[in-house]
N, C-alpha and C positions, 0 to 999 in steps of 0.2 A: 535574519540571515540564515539559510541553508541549502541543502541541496539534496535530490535524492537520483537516484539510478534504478530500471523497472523494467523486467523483462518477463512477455508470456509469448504462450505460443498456441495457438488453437489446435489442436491433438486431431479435431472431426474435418480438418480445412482437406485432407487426402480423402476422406470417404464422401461417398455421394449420396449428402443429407445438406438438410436445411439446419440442421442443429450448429452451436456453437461450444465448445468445451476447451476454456483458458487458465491453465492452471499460469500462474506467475505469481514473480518473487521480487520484493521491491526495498532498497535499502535506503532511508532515510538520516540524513541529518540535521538540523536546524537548533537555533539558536535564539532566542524569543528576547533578548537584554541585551542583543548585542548594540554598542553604541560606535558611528562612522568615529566619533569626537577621539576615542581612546585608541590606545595601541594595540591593544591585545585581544581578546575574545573575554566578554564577562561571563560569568557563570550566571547559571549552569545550562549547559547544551544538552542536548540529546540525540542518544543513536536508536535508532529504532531497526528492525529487520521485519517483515512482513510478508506472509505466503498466506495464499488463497488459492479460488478457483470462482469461475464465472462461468452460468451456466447459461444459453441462448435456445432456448427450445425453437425461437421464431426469432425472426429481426429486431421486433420491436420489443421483447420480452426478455429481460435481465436479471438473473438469481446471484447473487456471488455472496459468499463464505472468505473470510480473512481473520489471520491469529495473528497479533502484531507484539513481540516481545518489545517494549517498550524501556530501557535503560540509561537515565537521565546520568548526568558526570558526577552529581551528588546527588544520596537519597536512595531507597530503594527502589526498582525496578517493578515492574507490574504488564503484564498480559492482560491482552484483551479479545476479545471473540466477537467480531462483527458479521448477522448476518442481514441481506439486505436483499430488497428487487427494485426494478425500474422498469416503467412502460412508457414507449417513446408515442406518440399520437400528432 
């Protein structure tokens, strides 16, 4: 059970290029134990918050960068650093 909210904005969408530059910011929460059967929410859930950027040299060509503070309801918390591409064909 969760749910998250996500919002970017391409920065290059006003200038006249082929390029793409999306920085956004995405808040997650989800819940991996939760059971329909029970009343309440089982532990433990997690909030996370996550900011990146995605970079689009060409259409089919996808770079992005994202730092995800990761903060479970118990346990200590831990950061992560994803970075990644994609090529669409």
């Amino acid at each position: 059970f969760g749910a998250y909210l996500e919002a970017g904005y391409d920065v290059l969408s006003l200038a006249e290029t082929d390029h793409s530059l999306v920085p956004f910011a995405r808040f997650e929460w989800y819940d991996t134990t939760f059971d329909e059967g029970n009343t309440g929410f089982n532990q433990p859930s997690v909030a996370s918050g996550v900011f990146g950027l995605t970079y689009r040299p060409m259409p089919q060509l996808a770079i992005k960068f994202d730092y995800t503070l990761r903060r479970p309801y118990t346990g200590a918390g831990e950061d992560i650093v994803n970075l990644g591409g994609g090529w669409m064909f």
